[in-house]
C-alpha positions as CSV (number, residue, x, y, z in Angstrom):
1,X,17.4,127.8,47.1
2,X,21.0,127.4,46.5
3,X,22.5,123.7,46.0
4,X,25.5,123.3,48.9
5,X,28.8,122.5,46.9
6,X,31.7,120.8,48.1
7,X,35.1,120.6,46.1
8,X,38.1,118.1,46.7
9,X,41.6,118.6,45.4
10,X,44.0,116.8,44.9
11,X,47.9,118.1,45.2
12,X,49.5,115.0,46.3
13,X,48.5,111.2,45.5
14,X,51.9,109.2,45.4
15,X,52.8,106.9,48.1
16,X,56.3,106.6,50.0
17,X,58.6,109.2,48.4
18,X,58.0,111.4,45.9
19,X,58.8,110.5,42.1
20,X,60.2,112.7,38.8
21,X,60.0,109.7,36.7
22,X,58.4,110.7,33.4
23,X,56.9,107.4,33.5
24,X,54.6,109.0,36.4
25,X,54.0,112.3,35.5
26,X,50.5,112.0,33.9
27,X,48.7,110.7,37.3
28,X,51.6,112.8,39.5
29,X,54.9,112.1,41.8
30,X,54.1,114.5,45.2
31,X,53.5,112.4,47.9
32,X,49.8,112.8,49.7
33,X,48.3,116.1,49.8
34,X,44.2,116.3,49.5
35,X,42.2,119.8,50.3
36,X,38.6,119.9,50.6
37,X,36.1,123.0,51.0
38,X,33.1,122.2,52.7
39,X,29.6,123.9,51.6
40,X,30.0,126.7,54.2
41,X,33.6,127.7,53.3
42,X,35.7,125.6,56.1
43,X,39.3,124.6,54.5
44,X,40.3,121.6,55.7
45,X,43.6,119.8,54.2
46,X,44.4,115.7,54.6
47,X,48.2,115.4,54.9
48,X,50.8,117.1,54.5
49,X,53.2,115.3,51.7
50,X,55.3,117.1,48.9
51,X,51.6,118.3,47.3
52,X,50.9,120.6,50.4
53,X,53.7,122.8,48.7
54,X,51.7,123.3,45.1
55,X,49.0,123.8,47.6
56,X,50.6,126.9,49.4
57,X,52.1,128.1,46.0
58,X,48.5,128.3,44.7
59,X,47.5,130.5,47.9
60,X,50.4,132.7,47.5
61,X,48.8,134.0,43.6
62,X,47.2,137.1,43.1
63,X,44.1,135.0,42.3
64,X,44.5,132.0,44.5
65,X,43.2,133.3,47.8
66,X,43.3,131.4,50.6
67,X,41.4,131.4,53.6
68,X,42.9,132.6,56.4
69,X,41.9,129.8,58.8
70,X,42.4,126.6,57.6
71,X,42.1,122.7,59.5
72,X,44.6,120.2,58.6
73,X,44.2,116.5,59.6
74,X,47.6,114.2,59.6
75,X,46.6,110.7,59.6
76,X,50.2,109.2,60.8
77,X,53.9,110.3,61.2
78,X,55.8,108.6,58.1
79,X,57.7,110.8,56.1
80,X,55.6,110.6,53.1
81,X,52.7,112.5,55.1
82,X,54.7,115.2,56.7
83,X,57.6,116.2,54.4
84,X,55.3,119.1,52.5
85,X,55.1,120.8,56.1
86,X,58.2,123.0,56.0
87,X,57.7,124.2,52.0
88,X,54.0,125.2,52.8
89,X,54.3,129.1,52.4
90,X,51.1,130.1,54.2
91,X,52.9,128.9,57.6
92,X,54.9,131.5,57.5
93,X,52.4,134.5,57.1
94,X,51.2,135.9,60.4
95,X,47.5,136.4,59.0
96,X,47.0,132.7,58.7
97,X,45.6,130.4,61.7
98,X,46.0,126.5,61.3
99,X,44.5,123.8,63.3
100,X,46.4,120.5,63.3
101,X,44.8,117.4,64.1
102,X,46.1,114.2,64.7
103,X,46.8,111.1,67.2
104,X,49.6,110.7,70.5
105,X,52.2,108.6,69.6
106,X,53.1,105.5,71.7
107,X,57.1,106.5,70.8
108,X,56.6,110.5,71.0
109,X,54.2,110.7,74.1
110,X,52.2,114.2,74.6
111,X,52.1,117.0,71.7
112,X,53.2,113.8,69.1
113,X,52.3,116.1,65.8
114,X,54.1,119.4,67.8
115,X,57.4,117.0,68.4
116,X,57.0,115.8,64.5
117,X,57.6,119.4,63.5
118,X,60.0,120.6,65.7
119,X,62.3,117.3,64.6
120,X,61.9,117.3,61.0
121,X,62.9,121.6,60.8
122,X,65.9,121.2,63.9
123,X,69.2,121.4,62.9
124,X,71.0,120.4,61.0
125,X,68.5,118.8,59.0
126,X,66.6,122.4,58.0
127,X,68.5,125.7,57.7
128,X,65.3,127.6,59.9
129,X,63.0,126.1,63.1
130,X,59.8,126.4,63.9
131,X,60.3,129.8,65.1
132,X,60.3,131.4,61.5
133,X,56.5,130.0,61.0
134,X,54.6,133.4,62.0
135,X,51.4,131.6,61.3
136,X,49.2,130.9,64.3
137,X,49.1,127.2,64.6
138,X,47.1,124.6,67.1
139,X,47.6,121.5,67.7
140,X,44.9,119.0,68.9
141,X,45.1,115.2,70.1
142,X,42.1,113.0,68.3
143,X,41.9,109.3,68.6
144,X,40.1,106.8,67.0
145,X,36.3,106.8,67.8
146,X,36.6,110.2,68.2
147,X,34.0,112.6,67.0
148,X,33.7,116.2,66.8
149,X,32.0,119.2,64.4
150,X,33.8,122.1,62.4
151,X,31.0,124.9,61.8
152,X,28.8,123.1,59.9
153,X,30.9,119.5,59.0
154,X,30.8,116.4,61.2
155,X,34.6,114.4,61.7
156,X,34.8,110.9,62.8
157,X,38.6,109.6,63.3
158,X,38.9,105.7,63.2
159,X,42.1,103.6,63.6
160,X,43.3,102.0,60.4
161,X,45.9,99.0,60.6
162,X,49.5,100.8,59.3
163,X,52.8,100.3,61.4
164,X,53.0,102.7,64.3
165,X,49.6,103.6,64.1
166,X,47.2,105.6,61.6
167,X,44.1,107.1,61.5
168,X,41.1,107.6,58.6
169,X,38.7,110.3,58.5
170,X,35.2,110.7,57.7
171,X,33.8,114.4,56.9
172,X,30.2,114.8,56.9
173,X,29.4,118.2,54.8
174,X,25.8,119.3,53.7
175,X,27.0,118.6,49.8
176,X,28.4,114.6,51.3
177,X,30.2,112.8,52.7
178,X,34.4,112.7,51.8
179,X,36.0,109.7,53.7
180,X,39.7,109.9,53.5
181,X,41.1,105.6,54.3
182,X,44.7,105.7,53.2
183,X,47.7,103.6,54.4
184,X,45.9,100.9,55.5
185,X,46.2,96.7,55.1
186,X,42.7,94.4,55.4
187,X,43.2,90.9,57.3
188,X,42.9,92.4,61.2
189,X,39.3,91.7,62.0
190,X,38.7,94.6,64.6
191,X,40.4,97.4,62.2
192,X,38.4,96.0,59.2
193,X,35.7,96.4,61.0
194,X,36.7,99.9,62.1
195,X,37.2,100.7,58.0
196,X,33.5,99.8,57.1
197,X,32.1,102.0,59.6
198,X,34.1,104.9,58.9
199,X,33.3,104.2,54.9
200,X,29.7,103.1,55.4
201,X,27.4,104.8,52.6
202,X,30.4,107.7,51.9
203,X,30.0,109.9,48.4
204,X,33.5,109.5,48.1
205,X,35.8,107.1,49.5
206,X,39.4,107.6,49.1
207,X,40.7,104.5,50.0
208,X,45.1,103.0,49.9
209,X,45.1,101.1,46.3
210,X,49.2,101.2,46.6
211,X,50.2,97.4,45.7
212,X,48.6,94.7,43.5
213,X,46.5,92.4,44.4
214,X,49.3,89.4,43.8
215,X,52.0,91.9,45.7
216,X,49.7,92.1,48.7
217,X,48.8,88.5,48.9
218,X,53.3,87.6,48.6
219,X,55.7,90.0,48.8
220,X,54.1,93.1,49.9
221,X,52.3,91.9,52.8
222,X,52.6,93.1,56.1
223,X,53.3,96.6,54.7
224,X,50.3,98.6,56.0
225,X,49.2,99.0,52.7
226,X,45.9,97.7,50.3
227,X,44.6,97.2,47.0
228,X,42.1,98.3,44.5
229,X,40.7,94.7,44.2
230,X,40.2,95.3,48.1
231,X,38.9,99.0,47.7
232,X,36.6,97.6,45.5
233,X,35.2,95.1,47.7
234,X,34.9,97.5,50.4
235,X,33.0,100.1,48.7
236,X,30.2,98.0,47.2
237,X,30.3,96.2,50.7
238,X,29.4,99.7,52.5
239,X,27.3,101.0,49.5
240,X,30.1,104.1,49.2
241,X,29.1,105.3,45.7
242,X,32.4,106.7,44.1
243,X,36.1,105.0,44.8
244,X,39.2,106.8,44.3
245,X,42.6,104.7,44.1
246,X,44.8,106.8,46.4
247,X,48.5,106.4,47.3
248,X,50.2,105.2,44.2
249,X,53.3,103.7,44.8
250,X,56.2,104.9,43.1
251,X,56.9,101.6,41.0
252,X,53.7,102.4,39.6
253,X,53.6,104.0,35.9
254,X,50.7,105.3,34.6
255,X,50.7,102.4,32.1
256,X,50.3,100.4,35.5
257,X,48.0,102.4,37.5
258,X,45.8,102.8,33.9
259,X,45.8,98.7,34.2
260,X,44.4,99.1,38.0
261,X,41.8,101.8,36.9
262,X,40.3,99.3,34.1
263,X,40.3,96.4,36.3
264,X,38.9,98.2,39.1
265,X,35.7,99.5,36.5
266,X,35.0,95.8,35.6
267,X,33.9,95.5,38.8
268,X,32.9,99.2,40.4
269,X,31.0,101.5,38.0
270,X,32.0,104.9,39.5
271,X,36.1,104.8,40.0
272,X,39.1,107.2,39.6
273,X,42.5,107.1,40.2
274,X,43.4,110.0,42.0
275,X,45.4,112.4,39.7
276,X,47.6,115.7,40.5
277,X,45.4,118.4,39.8
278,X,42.3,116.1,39.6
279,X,39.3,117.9,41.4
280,X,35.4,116.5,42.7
281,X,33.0,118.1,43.1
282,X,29.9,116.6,45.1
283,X,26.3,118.4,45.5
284,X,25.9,119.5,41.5
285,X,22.5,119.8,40.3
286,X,21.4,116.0,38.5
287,X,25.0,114.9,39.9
288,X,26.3,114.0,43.0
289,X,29.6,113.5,42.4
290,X,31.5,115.1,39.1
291,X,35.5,115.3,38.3
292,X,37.4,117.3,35.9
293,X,41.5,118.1,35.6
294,X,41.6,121.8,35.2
295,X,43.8,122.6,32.4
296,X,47.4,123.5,34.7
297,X,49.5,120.5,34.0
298,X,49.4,121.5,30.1
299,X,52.7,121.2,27.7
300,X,53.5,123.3,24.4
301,X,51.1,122.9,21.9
302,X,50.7,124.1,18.4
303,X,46.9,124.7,16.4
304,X,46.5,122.2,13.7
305,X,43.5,120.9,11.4
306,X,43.3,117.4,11.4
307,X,40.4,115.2,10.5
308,X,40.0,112.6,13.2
309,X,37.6,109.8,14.0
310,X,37.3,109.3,17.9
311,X,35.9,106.2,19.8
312,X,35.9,106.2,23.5
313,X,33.0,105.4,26.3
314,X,31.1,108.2,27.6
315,X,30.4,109.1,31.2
316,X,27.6,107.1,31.4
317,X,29.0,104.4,30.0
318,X,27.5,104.3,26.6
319,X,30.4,103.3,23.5
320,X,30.8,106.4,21.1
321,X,32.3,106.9,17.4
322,X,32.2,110.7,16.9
323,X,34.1,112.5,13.4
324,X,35.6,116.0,14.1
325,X,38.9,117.7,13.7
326,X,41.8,117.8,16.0
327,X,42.6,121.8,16.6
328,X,45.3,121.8,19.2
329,X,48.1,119.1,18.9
330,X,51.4,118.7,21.2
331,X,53.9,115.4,21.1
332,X,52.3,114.6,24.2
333,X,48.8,114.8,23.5
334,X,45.9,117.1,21.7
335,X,42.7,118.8,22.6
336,X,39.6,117.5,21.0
337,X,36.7,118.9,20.4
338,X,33.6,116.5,20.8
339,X,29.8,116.3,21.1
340,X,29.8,113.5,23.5
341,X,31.2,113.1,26.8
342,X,33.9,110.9,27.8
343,X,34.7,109.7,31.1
344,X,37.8,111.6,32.6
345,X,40.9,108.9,32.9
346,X,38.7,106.6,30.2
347,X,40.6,106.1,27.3
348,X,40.2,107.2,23.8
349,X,41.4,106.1,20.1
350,X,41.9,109.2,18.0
351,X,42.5,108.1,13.8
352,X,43.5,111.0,12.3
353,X,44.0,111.3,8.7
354,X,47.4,113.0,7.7
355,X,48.5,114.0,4.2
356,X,51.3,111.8,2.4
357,X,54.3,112.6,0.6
358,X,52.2,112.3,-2.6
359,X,49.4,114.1,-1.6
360,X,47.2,111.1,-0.5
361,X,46.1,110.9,2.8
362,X,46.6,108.3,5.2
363,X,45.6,107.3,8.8
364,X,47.5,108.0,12.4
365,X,45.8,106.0,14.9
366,X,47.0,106.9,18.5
367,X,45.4,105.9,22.0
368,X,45.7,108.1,24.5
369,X,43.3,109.0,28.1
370,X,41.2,112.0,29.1
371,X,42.6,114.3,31.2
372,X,40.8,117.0,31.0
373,X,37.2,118.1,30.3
374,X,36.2,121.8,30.1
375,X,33.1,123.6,28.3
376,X,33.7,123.5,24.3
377,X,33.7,127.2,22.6
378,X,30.8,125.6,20.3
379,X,27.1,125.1,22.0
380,X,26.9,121.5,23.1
381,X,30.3,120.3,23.0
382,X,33.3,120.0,25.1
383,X,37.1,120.5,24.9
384,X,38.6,116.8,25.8
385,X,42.6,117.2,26.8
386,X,44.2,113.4,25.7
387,X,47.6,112.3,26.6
388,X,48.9,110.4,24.4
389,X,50.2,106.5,25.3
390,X,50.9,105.5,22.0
């Protein structure tokens, strides 16, 4: 009997605008993007920020496919959600159908998402209109409390507290359940409430982790936005077994979104920060939910031979001290090859011993975090990817 598989991608995960700061380039600067393919093939794709234009790029290879219909669910109208819309390449191929879901605008009236497009790509703000997209596209009001089925996937739309309005989504797929929370401030009782019935029990529950817990408390509040401390309390609230921090705003360097993963897995076993490039998988044999960074957001490297000593905590959770040799080395980072399994976004200190000037050796101690896990070329061991911190 064959196990149904779901995968979730990530292409966008920054919040507000888009960022090229090198300071943000390990967890990503494209503004919210996610794409999920359910068990019995059905595309769907949650917003459409600056990462829905990686997304069409990837269609438009020789390898990358695409399906041909595909259902596309805008949770509100702020520019960060929408701006990926006129760079998305498969719009403009007649072959290609897309359904467009999302919620009538007190301020646009009927066909809110249609008007959205039309603006954004009129003159003089976009050198084409809407009329060079050859792709068949629908557009469908949903509300929140609405429910409805794709094929063989369940969606529930719920109302999330944001200025101007927002929604959240829950998919229901035979591999699990994918709810998708972001832009969205606790402290309004009904929408709360709203929150932990769309999240109740999910797999995975991507959830707004944009400010700190101190910024939403003072400056910050008001905003329409959340935190991980409140993510956190959510999910163990509802029983949703994995958390992702979604939404990162574009203050946020890795450094600092590394600080709100650690904090966050003091008090949540299973959490990630959404990363570019970062996919889950739920419905694996012996796992319900797995993540892994495929190995596309890679820099110049160079083989080397370097004894090393690496500590680091595995998936499970269990501390490890493993010796082996560092093979692949770049400024940025190295791939390791190792018997145990690190968690992915858990960080690692790699003590590598380097040859002196007079031929004795001493030690290089760097920390860095796992970006990447794939299948070692040895039996029973993987290749780790680490960046590099310091």
């Amino acid at each position: 009997m064959t196990v149904p598989i779901a995968k979730l991608s990530f292409w966008g995960v920054r919040g507000s605008t888009p960022t090229v700061d090198p300071a943000t380039w390990r967890y990503g600067g494209n503004t919210p993007c996610v794409e999920l393919t359910a068990p019995d093939g059905t595309q769907f794709i949650l917003d459409c920020g600056t990462g829905l234009r990686m997304l069409g790029s990837r269609w438009a290879t020789p390898d990358g496919g695409g399906p041909h219909e595909t259902h596309i669910f805008v949770t509100h109208y702020h520019w960060d959600h929408i701006q990926g819309i006129p760079f998305f390449s498969p719009l403009y191929a007649e072959n290609n159908e897309f359904h467009f879901y999302s919620f009538r605008s007190k301020f646009l009236g009927r066909d809110s998402l249609k008007q959205v497009f039309e603006a954004q790509m009129a003159l003089p703000y976009f050198p084409v209109n809407m009329s060079a997209m050859n792709a068949k596209r629908k557009f469908k009001e949903v509300e929140g409390g609405d429910t409805f089925t794709i094929r063989e996937n369940k969606i529930t739309a719920r109302w999330l507290n944001h200025p101007q309005g927002c929604l959240g989504f829950r998919i229901e797929t035979p591999a699990g359940t994918v709810v998708y929370a972001t832009d969205n401030e606790p402290g309004d009782a009904k929408l709360d409430e709203s929150l932990r019935e769309l999240a109740a029990g999910a797999d995975i529950f991507i959830n707004d982790a944009q400010f700190t817990p101190e910024q939403l408390n003072t400056t910050r509040k008001g905003w329409g936005h959340s935190s991980w401390q409140e993510g956190v309390r959510l999910a163990r609230e509802v029983g949703a077994k994995t958390l992702v921090l979604f939404h990162h705003d574009p203050d946020s360097t890795d450094r600092m979104v590394d600080s709100i993963l650690r904090q966050a897995r003091e008090e949540f076993d299973s959490v990630f920060a959404a990363s570019e490039g970062m996919v889950i998988t739920l419905g694996e044999t012996g796992d319900n939910v797995q993540a892994h960074m495929p190995g596309t957001r890679t820099t110049l490297r160079r083989e080397a031979q370097f004894r090393a000593k690496v500590t680091g905590v595995t998936e499970g959770g269990k501390e490890f001290q493993e010796e082996t040799v560092v093979r692949d080395i770049s400024l940025q980072g190295a791939l390791i090859s190792l018997q145990n399994m690190p968690r992915l976004q858990s960080e690692l200190l790699v003590t590598m011993e380097t040859p002196g000037e007079d031929g004795s050796q001493s030690s290089m101690r760097l920390k860095g975090y796992v970006v990447r896990i794939d299948a070692g070329v040895e039996k029973g061991q993987s290749a780790v990817g680490v960046v590099f911190t310091d």
